[in-house]
VOKOL-877831 format. One line per field, with one value per atom (N, C-alpha, C, O, CB): residue number from 1; atom name; x, y, z. Coordinates in pm, whole numbers, always signed. Glycine has a CB too. Layout:
! VOKOL-877831
nr = (NUM/...)
atom = (CA/...)
east = (X/...)
north = (Y/...)
up = (Z/...)
END
This chain:
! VOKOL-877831
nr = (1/1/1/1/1/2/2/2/2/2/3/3/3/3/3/4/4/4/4/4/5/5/5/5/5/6/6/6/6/6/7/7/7/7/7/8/8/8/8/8/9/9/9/9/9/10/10/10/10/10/11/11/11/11/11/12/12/12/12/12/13/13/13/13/13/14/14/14/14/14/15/15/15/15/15/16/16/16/16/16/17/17/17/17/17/18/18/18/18/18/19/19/19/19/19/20/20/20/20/20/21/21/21/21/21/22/22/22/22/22/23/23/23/23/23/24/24/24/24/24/25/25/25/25/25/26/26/26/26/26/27/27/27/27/27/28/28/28/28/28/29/29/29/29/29/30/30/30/30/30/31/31/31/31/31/32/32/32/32/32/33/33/33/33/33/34/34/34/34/34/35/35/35/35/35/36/36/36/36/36/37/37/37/37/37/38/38/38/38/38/39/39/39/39/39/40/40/40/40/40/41/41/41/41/41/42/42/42/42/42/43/43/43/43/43/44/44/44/44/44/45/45/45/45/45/46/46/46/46/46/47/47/47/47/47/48/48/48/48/48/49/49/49/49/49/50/50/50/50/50/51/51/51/51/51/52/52/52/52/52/53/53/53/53/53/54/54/54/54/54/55/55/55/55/55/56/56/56/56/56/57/57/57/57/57/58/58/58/58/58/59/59/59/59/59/60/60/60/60/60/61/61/61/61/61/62/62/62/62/62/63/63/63/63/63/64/64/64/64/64/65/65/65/65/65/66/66/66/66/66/67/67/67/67/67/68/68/68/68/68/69/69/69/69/69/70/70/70/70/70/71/71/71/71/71/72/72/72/72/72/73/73/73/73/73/74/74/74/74/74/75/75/75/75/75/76/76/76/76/76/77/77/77/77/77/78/78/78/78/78/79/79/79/79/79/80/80/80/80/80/81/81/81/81/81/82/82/82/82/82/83/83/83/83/83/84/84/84/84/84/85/85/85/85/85/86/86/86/86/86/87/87/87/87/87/88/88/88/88/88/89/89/89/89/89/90/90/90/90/90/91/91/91/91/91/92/92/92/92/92/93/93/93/93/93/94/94/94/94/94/95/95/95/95/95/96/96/96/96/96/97/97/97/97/97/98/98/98/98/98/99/99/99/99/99/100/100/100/100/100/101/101/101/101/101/102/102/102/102/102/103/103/103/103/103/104/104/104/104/104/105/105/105/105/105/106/106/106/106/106/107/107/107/107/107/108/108/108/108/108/109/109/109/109/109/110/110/110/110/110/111/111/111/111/111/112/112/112/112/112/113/113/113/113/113/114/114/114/114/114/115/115/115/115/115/116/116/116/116/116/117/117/117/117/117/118/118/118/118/118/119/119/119/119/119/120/120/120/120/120/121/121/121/121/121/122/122/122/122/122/123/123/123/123/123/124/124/124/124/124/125/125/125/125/125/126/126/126/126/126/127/127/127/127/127/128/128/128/128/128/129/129/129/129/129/130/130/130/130/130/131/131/131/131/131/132/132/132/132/132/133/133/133/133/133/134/134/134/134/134/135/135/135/135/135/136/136/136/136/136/137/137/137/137/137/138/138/138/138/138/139/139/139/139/139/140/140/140/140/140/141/141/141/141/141/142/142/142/142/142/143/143/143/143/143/144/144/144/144/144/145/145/145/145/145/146/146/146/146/146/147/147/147/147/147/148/148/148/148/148/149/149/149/149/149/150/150/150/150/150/151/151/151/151/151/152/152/152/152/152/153/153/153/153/153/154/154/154/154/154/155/155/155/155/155/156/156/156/156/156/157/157/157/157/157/158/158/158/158/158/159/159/159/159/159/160/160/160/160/160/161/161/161/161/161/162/162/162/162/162/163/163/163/163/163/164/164/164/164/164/165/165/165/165/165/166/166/166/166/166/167/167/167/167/167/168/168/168/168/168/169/169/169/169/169)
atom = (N/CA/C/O/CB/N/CA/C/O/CB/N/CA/C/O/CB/N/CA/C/O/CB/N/CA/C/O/CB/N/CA/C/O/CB/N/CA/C/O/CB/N/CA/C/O/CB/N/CA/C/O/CB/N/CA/C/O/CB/N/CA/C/O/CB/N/CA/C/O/CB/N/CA/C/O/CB/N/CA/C/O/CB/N/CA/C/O/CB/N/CA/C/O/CB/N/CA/C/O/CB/N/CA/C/O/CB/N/CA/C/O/CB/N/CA/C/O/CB/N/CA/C/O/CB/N/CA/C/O/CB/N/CA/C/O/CB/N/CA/C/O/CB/N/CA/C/O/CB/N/CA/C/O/CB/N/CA/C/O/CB/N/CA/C/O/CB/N/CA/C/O/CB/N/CA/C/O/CB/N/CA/C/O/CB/N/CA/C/O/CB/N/CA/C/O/CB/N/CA/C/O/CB/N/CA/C/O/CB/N/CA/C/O/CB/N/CA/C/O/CB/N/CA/C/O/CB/N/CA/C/O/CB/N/CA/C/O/CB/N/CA/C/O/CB/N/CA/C/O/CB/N/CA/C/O/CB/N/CA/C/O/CB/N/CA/C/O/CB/N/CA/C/O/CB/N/CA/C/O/CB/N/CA/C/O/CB/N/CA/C/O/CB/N/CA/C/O/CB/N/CA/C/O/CB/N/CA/C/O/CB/N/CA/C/O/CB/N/CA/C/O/CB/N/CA/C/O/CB/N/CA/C/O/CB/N/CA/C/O/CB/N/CA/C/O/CB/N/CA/C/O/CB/N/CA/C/O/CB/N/CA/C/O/CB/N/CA/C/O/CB/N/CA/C/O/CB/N/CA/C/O/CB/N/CA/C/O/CB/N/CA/C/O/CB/N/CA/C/O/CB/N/CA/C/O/CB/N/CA/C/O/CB/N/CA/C/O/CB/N/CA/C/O/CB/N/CA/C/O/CB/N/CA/C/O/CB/N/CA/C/O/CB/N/CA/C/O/CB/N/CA/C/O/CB/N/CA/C/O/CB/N/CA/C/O/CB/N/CA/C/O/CB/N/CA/C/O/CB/N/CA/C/O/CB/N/CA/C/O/CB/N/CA/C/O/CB/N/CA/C/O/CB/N/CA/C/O/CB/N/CA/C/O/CB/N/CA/C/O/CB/N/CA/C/O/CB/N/CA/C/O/CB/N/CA/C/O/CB/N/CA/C/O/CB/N/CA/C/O/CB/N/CA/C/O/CB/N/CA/C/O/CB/N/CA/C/O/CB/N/CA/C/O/CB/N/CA/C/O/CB/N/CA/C/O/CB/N/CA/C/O/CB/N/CA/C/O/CB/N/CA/C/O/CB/N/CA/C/O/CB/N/CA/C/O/CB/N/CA/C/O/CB/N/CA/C/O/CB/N/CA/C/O/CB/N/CA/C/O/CB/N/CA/C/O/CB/N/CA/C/O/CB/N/CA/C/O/CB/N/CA/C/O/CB/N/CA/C/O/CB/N/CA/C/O/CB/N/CA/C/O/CB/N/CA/C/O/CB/N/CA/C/O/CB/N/CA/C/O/CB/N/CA/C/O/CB/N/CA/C/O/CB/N/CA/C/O/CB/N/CA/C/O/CB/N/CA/C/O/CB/N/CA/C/O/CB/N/CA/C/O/CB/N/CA/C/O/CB/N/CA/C/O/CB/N/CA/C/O/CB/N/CA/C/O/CB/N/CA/C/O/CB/N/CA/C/O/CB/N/CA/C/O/CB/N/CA/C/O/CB/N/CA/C/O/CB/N/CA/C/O/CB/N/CA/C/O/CB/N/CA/C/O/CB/N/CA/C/O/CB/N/CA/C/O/CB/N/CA/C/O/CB/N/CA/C/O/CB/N/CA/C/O/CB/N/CA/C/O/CB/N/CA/C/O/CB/N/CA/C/O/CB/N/CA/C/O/CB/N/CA/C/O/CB/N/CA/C/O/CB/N/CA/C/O/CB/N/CA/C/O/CB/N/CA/C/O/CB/N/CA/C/O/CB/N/CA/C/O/CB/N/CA/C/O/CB/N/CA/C/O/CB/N/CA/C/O/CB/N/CA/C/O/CB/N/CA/C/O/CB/N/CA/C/O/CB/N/CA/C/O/CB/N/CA/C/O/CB/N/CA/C/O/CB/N/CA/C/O/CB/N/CA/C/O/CB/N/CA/C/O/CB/N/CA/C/O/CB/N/CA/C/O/CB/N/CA/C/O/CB/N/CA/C/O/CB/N/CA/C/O/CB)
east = (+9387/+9344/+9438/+9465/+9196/+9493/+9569/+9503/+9380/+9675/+9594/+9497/+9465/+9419/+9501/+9496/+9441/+9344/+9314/+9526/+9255/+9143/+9051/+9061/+9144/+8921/+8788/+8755/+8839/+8649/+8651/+8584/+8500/+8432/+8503/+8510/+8403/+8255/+8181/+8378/+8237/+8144/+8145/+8075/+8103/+8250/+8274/+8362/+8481/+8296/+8220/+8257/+8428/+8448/+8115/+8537/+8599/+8610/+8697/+8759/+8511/+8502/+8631/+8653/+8431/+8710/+8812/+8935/+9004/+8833/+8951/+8973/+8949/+9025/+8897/+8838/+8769/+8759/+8779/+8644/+8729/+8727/+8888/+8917/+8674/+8975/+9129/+9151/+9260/+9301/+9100/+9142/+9086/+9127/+9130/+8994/+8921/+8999/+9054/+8779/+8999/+9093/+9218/+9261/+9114/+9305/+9418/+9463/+9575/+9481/+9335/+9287/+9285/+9361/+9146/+9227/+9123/+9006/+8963/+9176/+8947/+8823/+8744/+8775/+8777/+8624/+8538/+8433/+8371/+8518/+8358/+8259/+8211/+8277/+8282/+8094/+8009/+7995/+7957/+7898/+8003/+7957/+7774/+7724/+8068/+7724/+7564/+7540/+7632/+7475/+7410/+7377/+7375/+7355/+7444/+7409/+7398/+7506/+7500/+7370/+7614/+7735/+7776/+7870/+7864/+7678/+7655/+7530/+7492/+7642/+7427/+7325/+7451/+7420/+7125/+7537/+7595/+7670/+7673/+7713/+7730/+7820/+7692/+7718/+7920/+7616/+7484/+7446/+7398/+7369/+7512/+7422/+7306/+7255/+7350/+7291/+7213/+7247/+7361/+7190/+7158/+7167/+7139/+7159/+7080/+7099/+7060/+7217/+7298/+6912/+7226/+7378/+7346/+7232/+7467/+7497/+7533/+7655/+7764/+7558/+7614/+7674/+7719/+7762/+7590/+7719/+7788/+7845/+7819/+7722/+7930/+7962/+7880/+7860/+8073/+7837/+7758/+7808/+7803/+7538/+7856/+7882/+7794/+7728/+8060/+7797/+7774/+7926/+8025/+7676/+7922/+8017/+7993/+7882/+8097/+8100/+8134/+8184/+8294/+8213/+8030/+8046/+8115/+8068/+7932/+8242/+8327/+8427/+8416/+8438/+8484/+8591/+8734/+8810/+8631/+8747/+8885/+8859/+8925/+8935/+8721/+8704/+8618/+8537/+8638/+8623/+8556/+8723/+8723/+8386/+8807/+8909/+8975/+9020/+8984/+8980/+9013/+8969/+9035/+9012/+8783/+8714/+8733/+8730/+8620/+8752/+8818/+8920/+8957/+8841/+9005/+9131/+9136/+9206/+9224/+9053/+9002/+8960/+9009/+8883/+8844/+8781/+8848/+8819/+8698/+8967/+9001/+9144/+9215/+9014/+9192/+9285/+9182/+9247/+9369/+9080/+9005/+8939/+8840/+8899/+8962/+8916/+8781/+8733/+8947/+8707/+8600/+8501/+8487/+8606/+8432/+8370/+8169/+8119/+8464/+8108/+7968/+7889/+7906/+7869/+7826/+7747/+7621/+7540/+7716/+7613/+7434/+7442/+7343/+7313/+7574/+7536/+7600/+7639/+7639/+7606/+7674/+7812/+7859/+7611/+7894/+8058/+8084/+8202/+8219/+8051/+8072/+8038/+8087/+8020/+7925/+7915/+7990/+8027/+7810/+8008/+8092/+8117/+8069/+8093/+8200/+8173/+8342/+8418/+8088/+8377/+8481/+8482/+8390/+8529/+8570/+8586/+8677/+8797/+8610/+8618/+8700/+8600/+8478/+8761/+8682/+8604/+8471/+8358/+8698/+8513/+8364/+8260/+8201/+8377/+8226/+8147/+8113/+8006/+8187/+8168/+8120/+8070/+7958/+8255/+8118/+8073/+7859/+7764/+8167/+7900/+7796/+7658/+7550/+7840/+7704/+7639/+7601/+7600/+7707/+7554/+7575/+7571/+7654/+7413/+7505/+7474/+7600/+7667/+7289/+7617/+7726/+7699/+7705/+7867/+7676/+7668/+7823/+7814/+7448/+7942/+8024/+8064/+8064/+8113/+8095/+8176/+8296/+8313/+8193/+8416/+8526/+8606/+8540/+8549/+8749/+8810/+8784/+8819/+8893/+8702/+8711/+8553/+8508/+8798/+8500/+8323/+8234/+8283/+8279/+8090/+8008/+7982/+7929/+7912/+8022/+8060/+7945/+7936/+8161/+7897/+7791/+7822/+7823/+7636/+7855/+7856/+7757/+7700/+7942/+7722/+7575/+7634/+7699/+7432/+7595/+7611/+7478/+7491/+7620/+7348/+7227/+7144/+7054/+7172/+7172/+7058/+6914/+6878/+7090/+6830/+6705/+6721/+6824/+6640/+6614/+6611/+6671/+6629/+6643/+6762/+6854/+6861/+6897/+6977/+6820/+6834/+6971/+6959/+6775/+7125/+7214/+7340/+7335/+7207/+7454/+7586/+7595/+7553/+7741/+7620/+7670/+7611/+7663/+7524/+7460/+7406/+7387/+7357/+7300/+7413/+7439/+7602/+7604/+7431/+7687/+7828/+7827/+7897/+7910/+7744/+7728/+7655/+7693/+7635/+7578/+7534/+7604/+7590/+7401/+7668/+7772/+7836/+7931/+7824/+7876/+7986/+8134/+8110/+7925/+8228/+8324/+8339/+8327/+8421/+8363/+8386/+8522/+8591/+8256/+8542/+8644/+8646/+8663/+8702/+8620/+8583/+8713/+8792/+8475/+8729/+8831/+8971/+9048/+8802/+8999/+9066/+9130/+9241/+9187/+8984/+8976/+8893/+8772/+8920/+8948/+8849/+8749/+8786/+8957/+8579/+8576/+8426/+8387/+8579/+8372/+8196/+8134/+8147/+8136/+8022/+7925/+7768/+7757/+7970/+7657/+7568/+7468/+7434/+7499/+7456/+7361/+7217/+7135/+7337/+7177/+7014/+6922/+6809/+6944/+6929/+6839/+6853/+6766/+6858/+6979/+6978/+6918/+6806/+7127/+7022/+6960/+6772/+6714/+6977/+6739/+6599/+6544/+6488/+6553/+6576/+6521/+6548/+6473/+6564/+6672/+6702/+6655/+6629/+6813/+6644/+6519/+6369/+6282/+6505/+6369/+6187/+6191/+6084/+6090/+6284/+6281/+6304/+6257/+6377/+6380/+6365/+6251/+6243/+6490/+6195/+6025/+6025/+5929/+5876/+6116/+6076/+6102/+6151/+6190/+6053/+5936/+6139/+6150/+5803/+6214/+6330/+6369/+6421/+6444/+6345/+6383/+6289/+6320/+6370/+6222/+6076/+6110/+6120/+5937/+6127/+6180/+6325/+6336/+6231/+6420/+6514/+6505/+6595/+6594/+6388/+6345/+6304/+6385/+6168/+6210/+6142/+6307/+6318/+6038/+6388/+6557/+6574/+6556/+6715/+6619/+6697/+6629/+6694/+6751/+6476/+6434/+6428/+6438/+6304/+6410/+6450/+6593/+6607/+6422/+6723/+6852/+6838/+6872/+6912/+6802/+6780/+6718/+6770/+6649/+6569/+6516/+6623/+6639/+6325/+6678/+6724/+6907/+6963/+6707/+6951/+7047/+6992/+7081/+7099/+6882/+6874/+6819/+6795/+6831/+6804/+6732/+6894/+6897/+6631/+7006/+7097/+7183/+7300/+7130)
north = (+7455/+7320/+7263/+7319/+7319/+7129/+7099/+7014/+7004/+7052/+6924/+6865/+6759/+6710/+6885/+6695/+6567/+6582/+6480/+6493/+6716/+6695/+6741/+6791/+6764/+6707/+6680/+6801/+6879/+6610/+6875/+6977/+7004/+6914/+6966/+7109/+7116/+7029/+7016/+7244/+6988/+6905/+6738/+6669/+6948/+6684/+6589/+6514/+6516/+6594/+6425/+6296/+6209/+6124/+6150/+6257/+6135/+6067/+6103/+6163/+5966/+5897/+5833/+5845/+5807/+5749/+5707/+5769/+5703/+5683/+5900/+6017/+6035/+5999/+6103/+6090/+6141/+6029/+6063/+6190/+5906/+5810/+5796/+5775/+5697/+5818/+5781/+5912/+5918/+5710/+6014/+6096/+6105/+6145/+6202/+6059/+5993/+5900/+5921/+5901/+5776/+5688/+5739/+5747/+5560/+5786/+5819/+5918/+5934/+5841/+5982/+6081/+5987/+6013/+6165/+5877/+5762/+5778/+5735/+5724/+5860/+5939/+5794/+5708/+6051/+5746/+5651/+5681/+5771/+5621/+5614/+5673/+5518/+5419/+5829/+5544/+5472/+5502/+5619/+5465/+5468/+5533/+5473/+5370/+5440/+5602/+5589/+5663/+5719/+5685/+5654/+5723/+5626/+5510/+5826/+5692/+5614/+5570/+5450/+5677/+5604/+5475/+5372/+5294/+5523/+5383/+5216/+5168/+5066/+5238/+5241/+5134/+5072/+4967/+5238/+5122/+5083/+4953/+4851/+5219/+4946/+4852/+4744/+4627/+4898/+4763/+4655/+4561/+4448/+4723/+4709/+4643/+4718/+4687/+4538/+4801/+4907/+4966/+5012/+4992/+4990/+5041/+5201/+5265/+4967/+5261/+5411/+5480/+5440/+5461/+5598/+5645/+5729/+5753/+5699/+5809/+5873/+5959/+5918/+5769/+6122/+6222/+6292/+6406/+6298/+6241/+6271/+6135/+6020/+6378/+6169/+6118/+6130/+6243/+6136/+6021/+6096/+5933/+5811/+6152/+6038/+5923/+5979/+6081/+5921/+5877/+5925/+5941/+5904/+5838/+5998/+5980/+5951/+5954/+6106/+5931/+5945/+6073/+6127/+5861/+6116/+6227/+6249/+6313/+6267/+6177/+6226/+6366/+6426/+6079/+6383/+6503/+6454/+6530/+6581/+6369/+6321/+6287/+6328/+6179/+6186/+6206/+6329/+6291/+6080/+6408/+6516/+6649/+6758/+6563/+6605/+6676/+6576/+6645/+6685/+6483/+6421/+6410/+6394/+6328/+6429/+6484/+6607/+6633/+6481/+6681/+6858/+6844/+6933/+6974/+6751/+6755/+6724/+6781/+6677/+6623/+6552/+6655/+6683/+6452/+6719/+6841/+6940/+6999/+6911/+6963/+7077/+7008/+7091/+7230/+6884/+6841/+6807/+6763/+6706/+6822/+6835/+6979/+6974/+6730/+7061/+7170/+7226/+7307/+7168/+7149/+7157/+7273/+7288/+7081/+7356/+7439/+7437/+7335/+7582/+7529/+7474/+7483/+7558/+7631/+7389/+7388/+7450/+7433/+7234/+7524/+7580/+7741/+7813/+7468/+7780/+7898/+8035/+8006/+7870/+8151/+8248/+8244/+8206/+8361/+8313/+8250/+8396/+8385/+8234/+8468/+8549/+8510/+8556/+8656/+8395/+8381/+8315/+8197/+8329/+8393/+8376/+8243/+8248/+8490/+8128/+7964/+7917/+7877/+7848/+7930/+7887/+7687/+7627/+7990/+7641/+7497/+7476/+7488/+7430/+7437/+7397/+7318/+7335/+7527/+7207/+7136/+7198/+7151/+7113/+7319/+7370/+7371/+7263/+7555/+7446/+7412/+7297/+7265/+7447/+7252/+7066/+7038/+6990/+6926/+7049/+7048/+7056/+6989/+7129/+7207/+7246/+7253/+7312/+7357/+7190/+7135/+7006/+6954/+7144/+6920/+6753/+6736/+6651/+6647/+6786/+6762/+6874/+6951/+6803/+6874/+6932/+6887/+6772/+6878/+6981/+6943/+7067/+7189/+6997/+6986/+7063/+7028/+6920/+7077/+7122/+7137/+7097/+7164/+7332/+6973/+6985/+7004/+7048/+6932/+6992/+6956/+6842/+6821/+6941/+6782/+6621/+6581/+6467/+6514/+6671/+6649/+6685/+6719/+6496/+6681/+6685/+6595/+6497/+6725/+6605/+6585/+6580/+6675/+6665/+6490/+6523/+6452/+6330/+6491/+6502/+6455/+6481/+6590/+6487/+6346/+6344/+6304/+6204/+6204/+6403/+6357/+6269/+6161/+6512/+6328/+6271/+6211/+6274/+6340/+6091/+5994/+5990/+5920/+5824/+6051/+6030/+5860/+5799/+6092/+5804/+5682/+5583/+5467/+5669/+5621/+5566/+5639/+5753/+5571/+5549/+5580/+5611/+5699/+5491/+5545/+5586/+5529/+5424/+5552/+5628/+5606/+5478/+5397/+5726/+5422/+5283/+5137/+5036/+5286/+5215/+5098/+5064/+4958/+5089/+5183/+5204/+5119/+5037/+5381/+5130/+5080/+4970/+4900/+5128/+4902/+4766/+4699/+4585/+4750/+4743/+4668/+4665/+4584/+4697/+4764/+4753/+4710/+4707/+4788/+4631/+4545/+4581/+4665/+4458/+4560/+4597/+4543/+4432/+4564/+4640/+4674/+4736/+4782/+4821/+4736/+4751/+4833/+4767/+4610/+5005/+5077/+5139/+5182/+5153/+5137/+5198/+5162/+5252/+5371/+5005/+4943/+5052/+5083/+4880/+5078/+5158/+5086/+5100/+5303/+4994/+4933/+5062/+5168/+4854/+4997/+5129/+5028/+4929/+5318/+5079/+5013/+5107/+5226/+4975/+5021/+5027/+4983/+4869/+4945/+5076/+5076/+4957/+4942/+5253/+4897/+4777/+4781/+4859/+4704/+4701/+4774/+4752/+4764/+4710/+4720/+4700/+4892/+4970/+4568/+4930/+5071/+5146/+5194/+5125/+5143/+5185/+5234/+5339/+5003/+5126/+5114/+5225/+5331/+4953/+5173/+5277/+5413/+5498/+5251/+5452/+5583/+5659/+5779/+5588/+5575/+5631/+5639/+5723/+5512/+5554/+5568/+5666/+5727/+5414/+5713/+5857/+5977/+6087/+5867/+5955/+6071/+6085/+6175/+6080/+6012/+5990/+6044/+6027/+6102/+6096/+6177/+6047/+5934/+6341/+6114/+6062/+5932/+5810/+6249/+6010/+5917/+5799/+5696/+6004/+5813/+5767/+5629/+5511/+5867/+5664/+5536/+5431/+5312/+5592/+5494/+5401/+5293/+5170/+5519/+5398/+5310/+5225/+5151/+5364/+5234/+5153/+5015/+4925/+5245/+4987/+4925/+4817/+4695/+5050/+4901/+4856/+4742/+4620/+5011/+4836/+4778/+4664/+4581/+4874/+4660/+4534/+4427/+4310/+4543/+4468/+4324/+4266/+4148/+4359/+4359/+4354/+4265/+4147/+4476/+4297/+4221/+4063/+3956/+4322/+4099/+3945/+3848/+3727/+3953/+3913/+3819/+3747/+3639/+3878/+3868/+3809/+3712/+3634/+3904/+3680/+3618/+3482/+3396/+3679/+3469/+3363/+3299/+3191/+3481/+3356/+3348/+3269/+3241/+3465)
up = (+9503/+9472/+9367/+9261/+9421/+9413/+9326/+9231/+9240/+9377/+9101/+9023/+9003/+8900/+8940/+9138/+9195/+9274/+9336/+9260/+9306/+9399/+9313/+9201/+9539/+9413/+9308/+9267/+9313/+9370/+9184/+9193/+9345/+9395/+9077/+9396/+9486/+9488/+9390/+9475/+9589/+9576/+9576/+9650/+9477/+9468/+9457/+9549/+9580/+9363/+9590/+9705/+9687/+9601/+9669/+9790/+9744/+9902/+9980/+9649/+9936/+10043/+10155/+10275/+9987/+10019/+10043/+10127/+10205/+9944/+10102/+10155/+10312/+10401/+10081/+10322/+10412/+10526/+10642/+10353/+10499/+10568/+10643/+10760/+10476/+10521/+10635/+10674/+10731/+10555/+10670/+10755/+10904/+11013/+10694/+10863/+11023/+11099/+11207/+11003/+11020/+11104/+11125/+11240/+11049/+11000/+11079/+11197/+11245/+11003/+11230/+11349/+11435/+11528/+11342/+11447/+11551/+11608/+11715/+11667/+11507/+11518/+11540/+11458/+11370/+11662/+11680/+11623/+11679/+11793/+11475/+11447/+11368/+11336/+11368/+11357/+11241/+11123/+11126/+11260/+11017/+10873/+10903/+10948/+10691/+10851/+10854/+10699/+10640/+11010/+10649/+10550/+10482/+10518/+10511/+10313/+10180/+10185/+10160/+10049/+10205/+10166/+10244/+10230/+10143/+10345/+10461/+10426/+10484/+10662/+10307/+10252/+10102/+10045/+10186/+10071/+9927/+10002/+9933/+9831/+10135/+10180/+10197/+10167/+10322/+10223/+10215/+10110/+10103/+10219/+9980/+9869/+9778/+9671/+9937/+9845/+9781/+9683/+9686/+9845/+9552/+9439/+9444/+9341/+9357/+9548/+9535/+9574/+9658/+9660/+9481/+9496/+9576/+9616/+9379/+9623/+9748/+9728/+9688/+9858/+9773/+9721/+9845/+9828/+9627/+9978/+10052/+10153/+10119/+10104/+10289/+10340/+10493/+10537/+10308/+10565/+10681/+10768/+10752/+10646/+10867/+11018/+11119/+11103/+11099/+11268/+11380/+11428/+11365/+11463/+11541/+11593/+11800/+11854/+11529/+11860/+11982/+12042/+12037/+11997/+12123/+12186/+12331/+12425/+12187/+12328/+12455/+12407/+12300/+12512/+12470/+12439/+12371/+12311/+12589/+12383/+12372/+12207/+12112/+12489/+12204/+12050/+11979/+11895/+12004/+11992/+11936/+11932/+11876/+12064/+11987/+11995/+11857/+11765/+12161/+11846/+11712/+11566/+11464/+11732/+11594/+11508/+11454/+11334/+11544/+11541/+11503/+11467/+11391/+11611/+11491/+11384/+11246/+11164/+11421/+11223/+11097/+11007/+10898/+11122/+11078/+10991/+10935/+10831/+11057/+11031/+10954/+10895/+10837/+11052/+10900/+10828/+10669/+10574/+10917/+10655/+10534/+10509/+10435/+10536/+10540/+10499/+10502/+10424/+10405/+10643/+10668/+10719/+10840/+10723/+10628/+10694/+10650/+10601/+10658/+10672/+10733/+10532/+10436/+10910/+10553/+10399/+10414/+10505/+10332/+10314/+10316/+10370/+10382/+10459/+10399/+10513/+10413/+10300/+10706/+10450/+10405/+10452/+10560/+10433/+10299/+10347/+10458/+10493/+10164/+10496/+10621/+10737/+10840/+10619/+10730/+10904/+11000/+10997/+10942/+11078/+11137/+11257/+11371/+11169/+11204/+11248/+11283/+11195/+11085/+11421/+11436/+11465/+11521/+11550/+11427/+11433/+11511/+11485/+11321/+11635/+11757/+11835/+11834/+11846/+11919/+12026/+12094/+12086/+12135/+12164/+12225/+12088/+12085/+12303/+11990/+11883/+11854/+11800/+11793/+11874/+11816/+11933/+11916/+11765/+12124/+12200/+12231/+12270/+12229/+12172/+12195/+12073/+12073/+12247/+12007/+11900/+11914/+12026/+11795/+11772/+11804/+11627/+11593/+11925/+11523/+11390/+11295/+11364/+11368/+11176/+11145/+10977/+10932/+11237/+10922/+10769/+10672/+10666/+10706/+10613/+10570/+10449/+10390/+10646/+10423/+10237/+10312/+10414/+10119/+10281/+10259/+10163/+10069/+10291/+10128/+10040/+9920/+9804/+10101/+10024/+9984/+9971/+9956/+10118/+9977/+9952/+10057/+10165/+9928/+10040/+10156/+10215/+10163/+10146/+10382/+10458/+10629/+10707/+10422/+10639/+10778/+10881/+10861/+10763/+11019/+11144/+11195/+11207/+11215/+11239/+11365/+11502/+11533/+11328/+11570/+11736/+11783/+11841/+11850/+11749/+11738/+11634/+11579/+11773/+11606/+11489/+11518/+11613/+11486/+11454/+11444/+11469/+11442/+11298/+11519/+11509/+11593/+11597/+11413/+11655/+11720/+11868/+11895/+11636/+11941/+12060/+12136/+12221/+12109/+12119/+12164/+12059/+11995/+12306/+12058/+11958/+12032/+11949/+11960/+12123/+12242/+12111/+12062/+12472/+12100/+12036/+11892/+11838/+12080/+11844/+11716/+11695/+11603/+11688/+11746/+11756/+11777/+11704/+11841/+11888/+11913/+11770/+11746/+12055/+11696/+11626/+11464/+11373/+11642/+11471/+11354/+11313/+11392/+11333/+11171/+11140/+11067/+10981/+11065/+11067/+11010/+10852/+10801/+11096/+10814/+10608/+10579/+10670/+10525/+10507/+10478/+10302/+10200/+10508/+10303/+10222/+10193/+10276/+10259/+10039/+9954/+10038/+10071/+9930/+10073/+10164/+10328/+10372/+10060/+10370/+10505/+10592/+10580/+10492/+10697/+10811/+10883/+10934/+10946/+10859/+10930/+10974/+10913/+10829/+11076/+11114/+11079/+11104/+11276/+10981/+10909/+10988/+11033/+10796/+10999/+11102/+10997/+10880/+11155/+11121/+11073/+11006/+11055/+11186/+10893/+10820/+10903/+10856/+10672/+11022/+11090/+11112/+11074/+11216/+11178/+11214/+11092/+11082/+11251/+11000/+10843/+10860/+10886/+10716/+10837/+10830/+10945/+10916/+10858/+11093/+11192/+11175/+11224/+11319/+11096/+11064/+10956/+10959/+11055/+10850/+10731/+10789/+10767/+10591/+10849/+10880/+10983/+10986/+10947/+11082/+11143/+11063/+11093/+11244/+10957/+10868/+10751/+10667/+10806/+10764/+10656/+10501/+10427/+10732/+10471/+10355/+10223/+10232/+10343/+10118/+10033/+9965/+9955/+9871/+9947/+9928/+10032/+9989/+9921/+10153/+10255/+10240/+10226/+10377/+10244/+10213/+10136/+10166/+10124/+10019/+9906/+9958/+9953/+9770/+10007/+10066/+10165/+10202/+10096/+10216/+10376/+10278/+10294/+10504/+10193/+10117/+10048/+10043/+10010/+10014/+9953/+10068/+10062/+9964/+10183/+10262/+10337/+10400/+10342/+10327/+10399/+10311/+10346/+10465/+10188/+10083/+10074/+10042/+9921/+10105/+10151/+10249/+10233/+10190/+10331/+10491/+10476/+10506/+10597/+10409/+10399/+10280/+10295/+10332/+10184/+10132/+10193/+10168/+9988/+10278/+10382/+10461/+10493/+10471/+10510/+10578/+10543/+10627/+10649/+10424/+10288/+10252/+10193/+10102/+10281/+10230/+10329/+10301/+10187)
END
């Protein structure tokens, strides 16, 4: 580790985000740092997209990952987790320690019926000067209230006052 990168752990988004694009990885930013592009005051200690489950992008996603040093968070450092297309294949969710922070790919969003529509409703932002689509609070919202827990709530409650006052606006 050199001494321009973070401590383990520490989010550097900006990062992680162009290593995606400069992959051409097709994804959404979802989570807390597409409620912060909203406007949201609750902070955010990882990075979490959907992505596009064809092969062609999941062969670019696997490049990304391990051009960040991506391996599995939460698990024992012996088990044994190779990072290649079939794995991601045969998977769809993906929670990792990178280089560059924690790190979550969703193939499947609670809440969200399909990546197609999640993408369609997304707007373009432009984070740590990185074009990238950002899932809409309408999605936001449907995706906290599929994940229910007692934080999630609170942010549902955020993001619809976000919403009503966009639209007051």
């Amino acid at each position: 580790m050199t001494g321009d990168q973070p401590p383990a752990g520490v989010l550097k988004a900006g990062a992680l985000l162009r290593a995606l694009s400069d992959q051409g990885v097709d994804f959404v930013l979802i989570g807390g740092l597409a409620g912060l592009a909203h406007g949201s005051a609750y902070p955010t200690f990882d990075l979490d997209i959907a992505y596009l489950r064809d092969r062609a992008n999941i062969t670019r996603l696997v490049a990304a990952l391990k051009e960040v040093g991506a391996h599995l968070r939460g698990v024992p450092a012996d088990l044994p987790f190779v990072l290649d297309e079939r794995t991601i294949e045969n998977g769809a969710n993906f929670t990792f320690e990178t280089d560059l922070g924690p790190f979550d790919v969703l193939g499947d969003v609670a809440g969200i019926s399909s990546y197609e529509q999640l993408r369609a409703g997304a707007s373009l932002a432009s984070i740590e000067g990185i074009e990238v689509r950002v899932a809409s609070l309408d999605h936001l919202i449907a995706m906290k209230r599929a994940a229910n827990r007692t934080k999630d709530k609170l942010m549902v409650e955020e993001y619809i006052a976000i919403a009503e006052e966009q639209q007051r606006s």
